[in-house]
VEXTIGU-767406 format. One line per 2 residues: their letters; for each residue x, y, z of N, C-alpha, C. Coordinates in Angstrom, 2 decimals, decimal comma, padded with zeros to 5 digits. Each point is the difference from the previous one (the first is absolute). Layout:
! VEXTIGU-767406
A) X:Y:Z:X:Y:Z:X:Y:Z ~ ...
END
This chain:
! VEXTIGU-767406
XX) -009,23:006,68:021,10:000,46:000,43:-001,33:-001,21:000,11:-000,93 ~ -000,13:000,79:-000,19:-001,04:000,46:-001,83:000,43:-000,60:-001,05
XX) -000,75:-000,42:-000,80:000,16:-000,03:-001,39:-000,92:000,17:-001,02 ~ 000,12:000,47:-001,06:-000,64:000,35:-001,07:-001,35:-000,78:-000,66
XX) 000,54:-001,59:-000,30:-000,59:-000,48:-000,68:-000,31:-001,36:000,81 ~ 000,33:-000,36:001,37:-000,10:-000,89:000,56:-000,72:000,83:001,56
XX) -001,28:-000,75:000,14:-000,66:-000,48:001,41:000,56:-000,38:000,88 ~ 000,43:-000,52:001,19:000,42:-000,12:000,93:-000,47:-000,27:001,12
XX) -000,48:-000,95:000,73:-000,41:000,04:001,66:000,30:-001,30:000,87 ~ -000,62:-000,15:000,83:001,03:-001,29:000,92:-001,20:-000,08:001,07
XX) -000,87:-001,37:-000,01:-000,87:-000,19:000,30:000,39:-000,23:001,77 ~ -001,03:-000,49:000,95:000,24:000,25:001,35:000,80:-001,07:000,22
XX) -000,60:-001,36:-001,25:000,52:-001,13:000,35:001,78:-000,02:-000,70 ~ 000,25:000,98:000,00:001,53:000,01:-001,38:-000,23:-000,39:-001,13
XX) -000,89:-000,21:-000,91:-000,29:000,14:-001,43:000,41:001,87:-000,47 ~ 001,08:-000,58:-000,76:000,22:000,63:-000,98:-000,72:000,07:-001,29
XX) -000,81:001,40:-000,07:-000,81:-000,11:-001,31:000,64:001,30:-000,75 ~ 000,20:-000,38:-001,56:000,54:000,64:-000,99:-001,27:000,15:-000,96
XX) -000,11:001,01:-000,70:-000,89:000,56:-001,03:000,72:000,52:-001,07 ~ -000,09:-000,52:-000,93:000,89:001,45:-000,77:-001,24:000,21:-000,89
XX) 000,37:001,10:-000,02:-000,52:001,22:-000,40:-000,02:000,61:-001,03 ~ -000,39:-000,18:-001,03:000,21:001,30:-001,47:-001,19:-000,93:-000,79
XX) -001,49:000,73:000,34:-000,71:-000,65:-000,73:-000,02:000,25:-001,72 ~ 000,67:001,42:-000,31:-000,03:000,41:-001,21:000,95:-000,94:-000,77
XX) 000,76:-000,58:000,54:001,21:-001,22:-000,89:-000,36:-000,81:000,48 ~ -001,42:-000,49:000,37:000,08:-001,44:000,69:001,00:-000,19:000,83
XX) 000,21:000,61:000,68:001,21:-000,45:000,89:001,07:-000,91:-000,64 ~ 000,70:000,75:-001,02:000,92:-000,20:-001,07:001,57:000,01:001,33
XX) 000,51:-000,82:-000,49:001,32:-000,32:000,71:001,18:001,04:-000,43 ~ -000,09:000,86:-000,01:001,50:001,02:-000,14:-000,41:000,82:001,15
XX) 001,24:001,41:-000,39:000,37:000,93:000,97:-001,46:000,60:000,32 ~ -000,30:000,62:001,37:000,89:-000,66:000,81:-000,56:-001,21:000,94
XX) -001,09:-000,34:-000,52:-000,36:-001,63:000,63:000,51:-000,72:000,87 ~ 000,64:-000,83:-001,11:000,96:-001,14:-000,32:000,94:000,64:000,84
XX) 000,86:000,93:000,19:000,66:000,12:000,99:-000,45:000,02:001,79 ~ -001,26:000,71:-000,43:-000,69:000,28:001,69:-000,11:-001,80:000,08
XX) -000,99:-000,85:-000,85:000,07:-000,95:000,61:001,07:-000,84:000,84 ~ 001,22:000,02:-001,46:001,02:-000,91:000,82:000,19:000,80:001,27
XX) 000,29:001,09:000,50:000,56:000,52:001,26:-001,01:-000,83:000,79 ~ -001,45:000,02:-000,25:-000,58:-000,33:001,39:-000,07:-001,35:000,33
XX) 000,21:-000,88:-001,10:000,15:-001,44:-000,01:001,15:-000,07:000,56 ~ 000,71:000,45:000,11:001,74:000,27:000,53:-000,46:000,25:001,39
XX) -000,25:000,88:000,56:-000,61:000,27:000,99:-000,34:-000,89:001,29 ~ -001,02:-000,62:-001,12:-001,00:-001,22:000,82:000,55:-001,32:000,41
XX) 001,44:000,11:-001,06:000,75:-001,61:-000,28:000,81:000,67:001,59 ~ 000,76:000,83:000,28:000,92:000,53:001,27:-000,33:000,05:001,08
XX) -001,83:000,01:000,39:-000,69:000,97:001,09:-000,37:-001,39:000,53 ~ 000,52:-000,62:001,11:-000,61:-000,96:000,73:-001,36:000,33:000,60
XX) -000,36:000,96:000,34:-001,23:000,56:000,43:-001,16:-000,35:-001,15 ~ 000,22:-000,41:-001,53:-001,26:000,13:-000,90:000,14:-001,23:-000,38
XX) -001,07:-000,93:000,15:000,15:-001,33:000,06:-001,04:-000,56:-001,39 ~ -000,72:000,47:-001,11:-000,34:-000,24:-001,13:-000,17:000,79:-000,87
XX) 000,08:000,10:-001,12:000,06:000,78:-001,17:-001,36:000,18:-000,63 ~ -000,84:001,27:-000,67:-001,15:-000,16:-000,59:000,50:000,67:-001,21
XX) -000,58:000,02:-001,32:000,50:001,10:-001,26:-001,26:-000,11:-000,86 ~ -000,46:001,00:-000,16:-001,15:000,29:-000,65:-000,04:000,75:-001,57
XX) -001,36:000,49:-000,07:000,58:001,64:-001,11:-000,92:000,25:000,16 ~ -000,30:001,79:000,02:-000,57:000,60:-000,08:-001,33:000,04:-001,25
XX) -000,88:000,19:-000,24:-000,93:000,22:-000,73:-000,59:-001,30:-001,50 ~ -000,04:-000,38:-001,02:-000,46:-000,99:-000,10:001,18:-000,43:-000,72
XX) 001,45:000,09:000,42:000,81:-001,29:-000,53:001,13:000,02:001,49 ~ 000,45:-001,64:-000,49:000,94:-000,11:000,99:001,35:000,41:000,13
XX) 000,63:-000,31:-001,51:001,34:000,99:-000,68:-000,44:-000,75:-001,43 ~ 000,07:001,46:-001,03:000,10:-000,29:-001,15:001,60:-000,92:-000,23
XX) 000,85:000,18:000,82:001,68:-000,54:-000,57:000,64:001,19:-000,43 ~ 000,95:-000,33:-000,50:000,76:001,00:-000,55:-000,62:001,28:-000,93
XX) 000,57:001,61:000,13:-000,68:000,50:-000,82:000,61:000,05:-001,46 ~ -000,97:-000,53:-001,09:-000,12:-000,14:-001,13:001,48:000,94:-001,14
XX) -000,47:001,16:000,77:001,09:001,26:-000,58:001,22:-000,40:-000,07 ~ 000,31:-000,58:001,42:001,39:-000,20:000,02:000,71:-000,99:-000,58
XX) -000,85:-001,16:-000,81:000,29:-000,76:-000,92:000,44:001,25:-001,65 ~ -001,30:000,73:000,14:-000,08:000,42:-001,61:001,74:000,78:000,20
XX) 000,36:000,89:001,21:001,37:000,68:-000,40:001,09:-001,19:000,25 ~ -000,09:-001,26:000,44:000,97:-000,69:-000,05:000,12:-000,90:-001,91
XX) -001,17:000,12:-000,49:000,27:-000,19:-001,39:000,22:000,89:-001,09 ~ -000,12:001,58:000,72:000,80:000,94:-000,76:001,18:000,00:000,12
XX) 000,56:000,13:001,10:001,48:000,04:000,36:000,51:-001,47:-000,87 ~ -000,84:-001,41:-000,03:001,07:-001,06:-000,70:000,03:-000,13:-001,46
XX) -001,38:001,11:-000,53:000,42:000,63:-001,24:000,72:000,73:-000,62 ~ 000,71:000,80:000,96:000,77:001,05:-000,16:001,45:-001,10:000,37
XX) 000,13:-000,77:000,16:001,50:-001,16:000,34:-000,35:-000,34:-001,35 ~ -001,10:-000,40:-000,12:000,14:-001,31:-002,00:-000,14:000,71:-001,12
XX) -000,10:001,42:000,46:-000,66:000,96:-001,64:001,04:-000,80:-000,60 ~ 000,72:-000,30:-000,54:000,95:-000,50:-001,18:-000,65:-001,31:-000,16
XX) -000,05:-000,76:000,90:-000,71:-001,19:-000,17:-001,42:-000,46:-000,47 ~ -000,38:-001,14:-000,51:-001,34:-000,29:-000,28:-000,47:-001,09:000,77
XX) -001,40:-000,39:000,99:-000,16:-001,10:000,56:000,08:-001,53:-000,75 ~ 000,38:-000,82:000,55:-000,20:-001,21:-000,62:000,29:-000,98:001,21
XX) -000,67:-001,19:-000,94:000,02:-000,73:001,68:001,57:-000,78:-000,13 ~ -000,33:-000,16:001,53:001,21:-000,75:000,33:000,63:-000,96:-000,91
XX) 001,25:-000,12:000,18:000,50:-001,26:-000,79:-000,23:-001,12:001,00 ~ 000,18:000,23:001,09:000,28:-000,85:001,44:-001,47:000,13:000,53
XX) -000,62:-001,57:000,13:-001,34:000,03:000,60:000,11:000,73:001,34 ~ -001,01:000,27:000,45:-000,45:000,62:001,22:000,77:-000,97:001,26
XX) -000,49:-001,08:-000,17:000,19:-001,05:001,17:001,71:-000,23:000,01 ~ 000,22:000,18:-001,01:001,60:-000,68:-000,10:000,58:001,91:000,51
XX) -000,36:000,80:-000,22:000,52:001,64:000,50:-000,53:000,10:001,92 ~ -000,52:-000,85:000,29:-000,50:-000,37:001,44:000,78:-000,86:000,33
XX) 000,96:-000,83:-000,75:000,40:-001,27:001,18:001,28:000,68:000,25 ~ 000,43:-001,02:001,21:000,65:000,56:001,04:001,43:-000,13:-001,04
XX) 000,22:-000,33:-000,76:001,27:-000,15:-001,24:000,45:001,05:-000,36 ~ -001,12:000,61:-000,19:-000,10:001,39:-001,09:000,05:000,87:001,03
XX) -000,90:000,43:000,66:-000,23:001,04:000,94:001,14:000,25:001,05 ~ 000,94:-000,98:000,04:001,02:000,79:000,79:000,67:000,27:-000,37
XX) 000,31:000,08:-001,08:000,77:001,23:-000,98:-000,78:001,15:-000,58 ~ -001,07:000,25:000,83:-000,34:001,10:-000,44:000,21:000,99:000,69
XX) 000,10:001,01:-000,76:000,84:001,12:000,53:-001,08:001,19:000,49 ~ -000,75:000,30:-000,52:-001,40:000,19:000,59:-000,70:000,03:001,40
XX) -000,28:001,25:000,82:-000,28:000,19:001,34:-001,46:-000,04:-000,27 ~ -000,70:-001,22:000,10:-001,51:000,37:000,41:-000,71:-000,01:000,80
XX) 000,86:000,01:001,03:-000,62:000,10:001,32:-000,61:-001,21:000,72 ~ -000,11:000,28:001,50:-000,68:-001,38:-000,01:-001,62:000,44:000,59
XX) -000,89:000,85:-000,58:-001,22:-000,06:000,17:-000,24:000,56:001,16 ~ -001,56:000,47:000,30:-000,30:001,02:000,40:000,42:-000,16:001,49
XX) 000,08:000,57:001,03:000,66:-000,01:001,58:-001,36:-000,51:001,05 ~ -001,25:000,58:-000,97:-001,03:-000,39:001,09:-000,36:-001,06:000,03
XX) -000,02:-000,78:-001,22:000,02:-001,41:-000,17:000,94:-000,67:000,97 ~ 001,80:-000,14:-000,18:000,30:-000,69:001,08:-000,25:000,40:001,33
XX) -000,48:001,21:000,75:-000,15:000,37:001,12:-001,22:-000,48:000,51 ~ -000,87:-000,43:-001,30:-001,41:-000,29:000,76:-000,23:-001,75:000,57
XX) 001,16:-000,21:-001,19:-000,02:-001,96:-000,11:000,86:-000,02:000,82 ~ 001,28:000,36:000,69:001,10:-000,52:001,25:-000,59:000,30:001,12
XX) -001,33:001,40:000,55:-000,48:000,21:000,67:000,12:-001,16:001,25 ~ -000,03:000,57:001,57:-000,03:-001,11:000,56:-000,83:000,17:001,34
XX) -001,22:000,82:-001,11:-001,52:000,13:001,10:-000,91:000,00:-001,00 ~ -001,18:-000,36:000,43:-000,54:-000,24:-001,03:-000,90:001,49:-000,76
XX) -000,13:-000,24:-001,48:-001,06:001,13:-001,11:-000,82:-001,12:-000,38 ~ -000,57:001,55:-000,44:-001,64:-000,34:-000,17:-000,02:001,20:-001,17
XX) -000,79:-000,54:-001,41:-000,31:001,17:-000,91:-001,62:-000,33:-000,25 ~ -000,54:001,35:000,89:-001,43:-000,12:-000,51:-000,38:000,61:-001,80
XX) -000,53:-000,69:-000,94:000,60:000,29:-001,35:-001,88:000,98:-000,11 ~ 000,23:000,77:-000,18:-001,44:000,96:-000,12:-000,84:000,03:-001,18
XX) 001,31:-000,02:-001,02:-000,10:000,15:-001,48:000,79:-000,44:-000,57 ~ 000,69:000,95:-001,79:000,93:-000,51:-000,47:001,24:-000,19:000,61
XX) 000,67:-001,44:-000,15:001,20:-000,32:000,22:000,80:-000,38:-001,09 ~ 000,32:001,15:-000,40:000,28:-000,06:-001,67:001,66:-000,19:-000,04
XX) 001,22:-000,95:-000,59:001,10:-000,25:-000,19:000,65:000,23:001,49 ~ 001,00:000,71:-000,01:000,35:000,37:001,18:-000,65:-000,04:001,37
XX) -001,26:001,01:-000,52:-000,99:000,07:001,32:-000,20:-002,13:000,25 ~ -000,08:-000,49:-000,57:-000,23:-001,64:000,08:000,83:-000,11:000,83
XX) 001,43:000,15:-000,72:001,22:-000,67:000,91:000,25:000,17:000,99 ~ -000,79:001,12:000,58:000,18:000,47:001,58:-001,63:-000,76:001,14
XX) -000,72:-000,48:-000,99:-001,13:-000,46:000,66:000,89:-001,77:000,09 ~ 000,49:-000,44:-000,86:000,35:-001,25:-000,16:001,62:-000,31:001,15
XX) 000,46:001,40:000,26:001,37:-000,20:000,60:-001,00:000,19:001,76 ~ -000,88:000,17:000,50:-000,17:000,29:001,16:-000,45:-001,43:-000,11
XX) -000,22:-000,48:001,70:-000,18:-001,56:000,56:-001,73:-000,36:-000,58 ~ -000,81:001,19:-000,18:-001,49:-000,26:000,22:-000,53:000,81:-000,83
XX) -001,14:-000,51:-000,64:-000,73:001,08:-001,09:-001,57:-000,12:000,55 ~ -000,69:001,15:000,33:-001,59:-000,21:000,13:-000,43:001,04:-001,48
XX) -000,73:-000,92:-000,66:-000,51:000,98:-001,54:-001,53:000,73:000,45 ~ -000,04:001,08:-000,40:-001,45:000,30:000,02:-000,67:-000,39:-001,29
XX) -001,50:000,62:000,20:-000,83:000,18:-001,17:000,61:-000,02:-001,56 ~ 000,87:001,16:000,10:000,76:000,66:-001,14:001,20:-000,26:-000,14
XX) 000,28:-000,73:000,76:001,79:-000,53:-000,35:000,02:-000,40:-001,23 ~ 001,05:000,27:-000,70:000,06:-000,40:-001,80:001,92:-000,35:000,36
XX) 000,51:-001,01:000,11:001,10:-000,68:-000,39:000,71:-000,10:-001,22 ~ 001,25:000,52:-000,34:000,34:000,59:-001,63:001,36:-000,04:-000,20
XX) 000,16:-001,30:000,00:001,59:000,30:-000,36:000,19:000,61:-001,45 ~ 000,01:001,15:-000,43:-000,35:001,07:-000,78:001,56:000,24:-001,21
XX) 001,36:-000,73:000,77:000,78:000,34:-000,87:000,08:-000,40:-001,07 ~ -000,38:-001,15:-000,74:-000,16:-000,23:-000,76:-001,05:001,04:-001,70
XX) -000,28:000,45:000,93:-000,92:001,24:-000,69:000,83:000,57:-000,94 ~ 000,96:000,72:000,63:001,29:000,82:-000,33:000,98:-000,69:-000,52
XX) 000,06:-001,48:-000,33:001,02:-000,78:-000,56:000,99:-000,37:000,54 ~ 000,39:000,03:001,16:000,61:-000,62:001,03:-000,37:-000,74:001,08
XX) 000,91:-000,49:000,57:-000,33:-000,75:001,22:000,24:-000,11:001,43 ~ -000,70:-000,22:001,15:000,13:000,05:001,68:001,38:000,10:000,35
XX) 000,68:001,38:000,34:000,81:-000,24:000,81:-000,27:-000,06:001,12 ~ -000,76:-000,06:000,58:-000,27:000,40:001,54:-000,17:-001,14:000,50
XX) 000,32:-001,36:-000,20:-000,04:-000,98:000,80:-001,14:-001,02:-000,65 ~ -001,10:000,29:-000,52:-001,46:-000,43:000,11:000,17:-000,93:-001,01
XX) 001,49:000,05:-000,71:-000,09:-001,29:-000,92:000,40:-001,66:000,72 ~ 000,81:000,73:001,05:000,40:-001,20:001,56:-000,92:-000,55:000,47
XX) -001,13:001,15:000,51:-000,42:000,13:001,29:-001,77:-000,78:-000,78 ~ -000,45:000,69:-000,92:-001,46:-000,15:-000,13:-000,18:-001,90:-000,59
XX) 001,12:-000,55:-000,53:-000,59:-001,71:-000,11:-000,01:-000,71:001,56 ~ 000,75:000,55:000,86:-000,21:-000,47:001,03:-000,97:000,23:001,21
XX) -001,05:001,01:-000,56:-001,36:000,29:000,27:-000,94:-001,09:-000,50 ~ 000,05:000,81:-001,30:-001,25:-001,01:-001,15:000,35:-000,85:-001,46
XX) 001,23:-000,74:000,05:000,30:-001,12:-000,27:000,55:001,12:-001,63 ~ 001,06:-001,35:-000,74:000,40:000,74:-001,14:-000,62:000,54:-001,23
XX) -000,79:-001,00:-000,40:-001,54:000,61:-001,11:-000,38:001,61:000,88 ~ -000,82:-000,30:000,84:-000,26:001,45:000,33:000,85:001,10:000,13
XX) 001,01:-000,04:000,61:001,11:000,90:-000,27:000,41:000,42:-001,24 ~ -000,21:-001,16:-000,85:000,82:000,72:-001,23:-001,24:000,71:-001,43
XX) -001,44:-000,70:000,49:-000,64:000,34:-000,33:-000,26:001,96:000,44 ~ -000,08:000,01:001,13:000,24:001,37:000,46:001,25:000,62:-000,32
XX) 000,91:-000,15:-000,53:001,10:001,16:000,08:000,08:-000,69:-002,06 ~ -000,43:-000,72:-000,40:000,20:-000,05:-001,64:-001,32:001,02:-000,71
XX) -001,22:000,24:000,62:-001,15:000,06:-000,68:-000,29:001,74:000,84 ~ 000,62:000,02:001,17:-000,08:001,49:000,52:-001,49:000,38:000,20
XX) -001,10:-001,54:000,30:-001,28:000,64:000,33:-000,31:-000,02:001,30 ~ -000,75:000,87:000,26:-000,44:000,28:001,50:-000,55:-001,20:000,71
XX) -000,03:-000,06:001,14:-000,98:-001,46:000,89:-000,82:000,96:001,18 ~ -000,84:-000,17:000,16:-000,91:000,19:000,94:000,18:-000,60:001,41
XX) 000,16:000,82:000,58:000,18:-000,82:002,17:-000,51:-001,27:-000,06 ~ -001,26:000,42:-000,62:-000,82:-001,68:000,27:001,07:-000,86:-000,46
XX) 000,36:000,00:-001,63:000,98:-000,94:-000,70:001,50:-000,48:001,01 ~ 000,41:001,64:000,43:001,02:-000,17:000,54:000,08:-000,96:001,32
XX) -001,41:000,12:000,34:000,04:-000,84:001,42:-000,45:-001,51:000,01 ~ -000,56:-000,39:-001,21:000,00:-000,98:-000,90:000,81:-000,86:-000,27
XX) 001,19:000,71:-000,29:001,77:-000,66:-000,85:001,09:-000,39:001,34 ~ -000,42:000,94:000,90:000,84:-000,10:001,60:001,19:001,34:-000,25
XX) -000,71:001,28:-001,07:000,80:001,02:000,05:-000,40:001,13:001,21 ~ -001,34:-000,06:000,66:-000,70:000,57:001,05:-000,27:-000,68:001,05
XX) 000,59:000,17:001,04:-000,23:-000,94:001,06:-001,78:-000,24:000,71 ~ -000,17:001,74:-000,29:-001,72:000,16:000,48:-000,32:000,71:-000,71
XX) -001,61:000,36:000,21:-000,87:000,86:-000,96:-000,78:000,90:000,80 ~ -000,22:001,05:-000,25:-001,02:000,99:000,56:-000,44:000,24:-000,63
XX) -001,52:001,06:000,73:-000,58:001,10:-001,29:000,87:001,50:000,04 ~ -000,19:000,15:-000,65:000,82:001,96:000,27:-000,17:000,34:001,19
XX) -001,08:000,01:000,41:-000,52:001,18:001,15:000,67:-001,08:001,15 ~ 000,57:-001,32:000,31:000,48:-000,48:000,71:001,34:-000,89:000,00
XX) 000,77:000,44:-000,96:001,27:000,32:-000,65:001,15:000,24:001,37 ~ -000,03:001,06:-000,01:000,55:000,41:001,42:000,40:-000,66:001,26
XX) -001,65:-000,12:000,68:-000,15:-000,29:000,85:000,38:-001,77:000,10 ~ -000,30:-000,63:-000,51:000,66:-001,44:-000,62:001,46:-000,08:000,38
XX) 000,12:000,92:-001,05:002,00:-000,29:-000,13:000,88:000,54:001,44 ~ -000,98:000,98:000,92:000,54:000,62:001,02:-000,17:-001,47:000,98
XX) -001,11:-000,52:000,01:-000,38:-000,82:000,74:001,38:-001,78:000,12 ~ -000,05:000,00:-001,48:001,14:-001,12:000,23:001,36:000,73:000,22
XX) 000,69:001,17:-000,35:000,67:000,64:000,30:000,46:-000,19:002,18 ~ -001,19:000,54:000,08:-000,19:000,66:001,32:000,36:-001,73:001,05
XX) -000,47:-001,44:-000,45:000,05:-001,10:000,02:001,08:-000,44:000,10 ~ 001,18:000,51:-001,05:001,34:-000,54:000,18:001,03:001,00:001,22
XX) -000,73:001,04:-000,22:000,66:001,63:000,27:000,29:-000,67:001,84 ~ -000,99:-000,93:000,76:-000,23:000,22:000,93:000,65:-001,71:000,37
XX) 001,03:-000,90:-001,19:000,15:-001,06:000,24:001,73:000,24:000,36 ~ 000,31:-001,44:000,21:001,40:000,00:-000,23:001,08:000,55:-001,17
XX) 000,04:000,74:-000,19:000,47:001,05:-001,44:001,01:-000,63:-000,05 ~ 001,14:-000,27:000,82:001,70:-000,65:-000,06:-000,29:-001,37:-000,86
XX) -000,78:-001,01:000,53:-000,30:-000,99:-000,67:-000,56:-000,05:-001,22 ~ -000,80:001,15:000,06:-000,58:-000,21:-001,50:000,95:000,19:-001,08
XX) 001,32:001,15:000,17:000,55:000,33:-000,49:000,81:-001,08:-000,59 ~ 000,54:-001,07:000,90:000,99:-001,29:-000,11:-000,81:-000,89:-000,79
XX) -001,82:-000,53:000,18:-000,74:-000,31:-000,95:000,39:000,31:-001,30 ~ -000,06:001,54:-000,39:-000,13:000,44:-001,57:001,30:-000,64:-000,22
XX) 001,43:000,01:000,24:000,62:-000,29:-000,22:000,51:-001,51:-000,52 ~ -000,70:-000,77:000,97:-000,55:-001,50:-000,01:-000,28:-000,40:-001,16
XX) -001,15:000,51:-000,41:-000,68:-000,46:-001,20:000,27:000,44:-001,01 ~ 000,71:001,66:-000,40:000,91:-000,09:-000,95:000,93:-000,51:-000,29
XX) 000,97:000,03:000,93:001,21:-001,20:-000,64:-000,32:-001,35:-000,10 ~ -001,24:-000,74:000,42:-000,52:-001,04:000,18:-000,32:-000,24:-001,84
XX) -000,16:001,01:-000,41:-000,56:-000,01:-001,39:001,41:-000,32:-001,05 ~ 001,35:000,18:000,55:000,59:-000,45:-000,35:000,90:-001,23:000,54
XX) 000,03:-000,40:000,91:000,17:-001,11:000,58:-000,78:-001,81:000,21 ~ 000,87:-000,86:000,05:-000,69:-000,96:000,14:-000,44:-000,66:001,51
XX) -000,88:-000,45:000,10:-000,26:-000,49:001,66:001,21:-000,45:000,95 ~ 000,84:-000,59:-000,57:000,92:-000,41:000,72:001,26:001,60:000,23
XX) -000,21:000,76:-000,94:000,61:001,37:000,11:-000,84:001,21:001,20 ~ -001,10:-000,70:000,05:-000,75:001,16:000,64:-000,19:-000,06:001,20
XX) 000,13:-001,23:000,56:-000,29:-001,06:001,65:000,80:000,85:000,58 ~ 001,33:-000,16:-000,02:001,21:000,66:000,94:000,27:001,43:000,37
XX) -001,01:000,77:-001,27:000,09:001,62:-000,03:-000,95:-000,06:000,92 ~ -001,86:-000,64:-000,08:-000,77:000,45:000,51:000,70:000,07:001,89
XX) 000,25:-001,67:000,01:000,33:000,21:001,47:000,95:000,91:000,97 ~ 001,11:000,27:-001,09:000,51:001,50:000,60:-000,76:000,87:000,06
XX) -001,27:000,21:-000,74:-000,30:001,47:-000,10:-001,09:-000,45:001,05 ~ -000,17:-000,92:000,85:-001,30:-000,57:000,62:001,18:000,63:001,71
XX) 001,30:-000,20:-000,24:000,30:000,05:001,10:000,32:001,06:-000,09 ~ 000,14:001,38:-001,00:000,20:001,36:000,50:-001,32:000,37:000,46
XX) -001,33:-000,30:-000,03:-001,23:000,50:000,63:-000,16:-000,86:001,07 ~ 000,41:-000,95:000,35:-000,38:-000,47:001,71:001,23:000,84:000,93
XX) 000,77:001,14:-000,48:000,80:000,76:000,55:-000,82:001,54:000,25 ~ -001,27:-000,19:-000,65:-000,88:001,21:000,06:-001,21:000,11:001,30
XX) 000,18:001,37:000,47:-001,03:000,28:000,62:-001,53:-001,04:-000,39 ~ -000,12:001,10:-001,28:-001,24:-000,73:-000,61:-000,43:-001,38:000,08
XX) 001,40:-001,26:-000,07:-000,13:-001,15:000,27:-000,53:-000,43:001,92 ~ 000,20:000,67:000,85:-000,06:000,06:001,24:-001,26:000,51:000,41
XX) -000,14:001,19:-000,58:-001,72:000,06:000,36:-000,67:-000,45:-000,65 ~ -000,01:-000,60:-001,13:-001,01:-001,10:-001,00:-000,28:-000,96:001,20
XX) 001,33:-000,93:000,26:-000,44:-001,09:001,10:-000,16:000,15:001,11 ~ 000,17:001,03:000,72:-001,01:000,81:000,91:-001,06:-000,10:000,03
XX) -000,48:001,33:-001,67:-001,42:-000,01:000,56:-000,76:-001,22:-000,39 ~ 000,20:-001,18:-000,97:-000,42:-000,60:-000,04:000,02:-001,12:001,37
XX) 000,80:-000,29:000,69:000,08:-000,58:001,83:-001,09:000,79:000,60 ~ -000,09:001,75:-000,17:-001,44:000,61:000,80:-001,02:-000,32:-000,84
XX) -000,14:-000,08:-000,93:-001,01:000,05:-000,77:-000,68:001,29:-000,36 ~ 001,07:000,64:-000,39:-000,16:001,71:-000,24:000,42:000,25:-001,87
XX) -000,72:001,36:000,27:000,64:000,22:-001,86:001,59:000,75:000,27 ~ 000,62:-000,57:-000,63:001,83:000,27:000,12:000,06:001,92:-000,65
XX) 000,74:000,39:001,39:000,32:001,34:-000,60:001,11:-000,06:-001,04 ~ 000,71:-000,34:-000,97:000,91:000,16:-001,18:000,74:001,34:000,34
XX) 001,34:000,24:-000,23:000,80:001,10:000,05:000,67:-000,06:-001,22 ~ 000,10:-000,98:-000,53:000,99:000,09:-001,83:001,12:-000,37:000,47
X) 000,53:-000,64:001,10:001,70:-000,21:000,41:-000,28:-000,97:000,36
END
């Protein structure tokens, strides 16, 4: 399949590598992108044959996020609902229009946030976002929703909505304190300033660091590492340690060991202790 604004290829080892493409928008997240992406992330999540995820961007950013425009006509159109009206703030604080009291009487469809986000975090093989450049709002939330971040040279980290006077739907208000603790998180999404790879890999928002010119080859390399491991298990792992994040030890003992006994039902479990009895490197099949 072709697409427009998205790269595409499938390494020897089954790495799936994604590029997108539109250096003139920074590789701005709308049509038709954002659609090519989700299809191929869709793709990759179905195809037992592609056993890790790579996502890049083309030219010197990683995704600007959302494009800008499509904010400015969504505040024409809610001008054209209030022309009679004048802004003023709420009567009802923010926090109290968030709790769960209020909000389920609201009548209001806002969706529940962007699709690539949950497709990248339920994933159950592992991603990898090599971040090139800007990872500006959106473009963030998709570096922060994959399992692994390698930053280059130029990686610039931006939770950017705040810019525009709003705030993260895309997850990164969940997802980023449980990277680099709550000060930093909220410091990044209140103040909307950029961090540098170095910083990011600093805080525990970058797992590794490259230079540009070895960017790539890095992220293919740990990619290519898992690509060639037990994929079924890893998958039951991610799972592990997320719900682990909501659970207490005595909640988590009884899940792990079921999920310990759906992989000693695996191939993969059989030639692990194989080749380790020969003393060989284990061929992995993902089952």
């Amino acid at each position: 399949m072709s697409f427009e604004k998205i790269d595409s290829h499938t390494t020897s080892d089954r790495v799936l590598v994604l590029t997108m493409n539109d250096p003139e928008t920074l590789n701005a997240l709308g049509d038709p992108l954002m659609p090519e992406l989700v299809s191929e992330v869709d793709r990759f999540a179905s195809d037992p044959d592609l056993r890790a995820l790579l996502i890049t961007g083309a030219g010197r950013a990683f995704s600007s996020g959302a494009n800008v425009r499509t904010f400015a006509r969504g505040v024409q159109e809610r001008e054209k609902e209030l022309s009679n009206e004048s802004y003023e703030a709420p009567r009802i604080s923010p926090w109290e229009q968030l709790d769960p009291i209020y909000h389920a009487a609201e009548t209001r469809n806002y969706g529940t946030g962007p699709d690539i986000v949950s497709k990248l975090h339920n994933m159950q093989k592992p991603s990898f976002a090599a971040v090139n450049g800007h990872a500006y709002g959106l473009g963030c939330g998709i570096a922060l929703s994959c399992d692994f971040r390698v930053a280059g040279e130029a990686a610039r980290f931006n939770e950017a909505f705040i810019r525009n006077g709003i705030v993260p739907a895309d997850g990164s208000a969940w997802q980023l304190p449980k990277l680099v603790g709550m000060s930093n998180a909220l410091w990044m999404q209140m103040s909307g300033e950029p961090i540098t790879g170095e910083e990011a890999y600093r805080i525990g928002l970058a797992n590794w660091l490259a230079t540009d010119d070895q960017l790539m080859d890095k992220t293919l390399e740990l990619a290519t590492k898992l690509a060639r491991g037990p994929v079924y298990a890893m998958g039951i792992v991610k799972q592990l340690v997320h719900q682990g994040y909501q659970q207490s030890l005595v909640e988590h003992l009884p899940l792990a060991s079921r999920a310990q006994g759906l992989t000693k039902d695996t191939f993969d479990h059989k030639e692990g202790v194989q080749a380790f009895i020969e003393k060989r490197q284990a061929e992995y099949r993902g089952y």
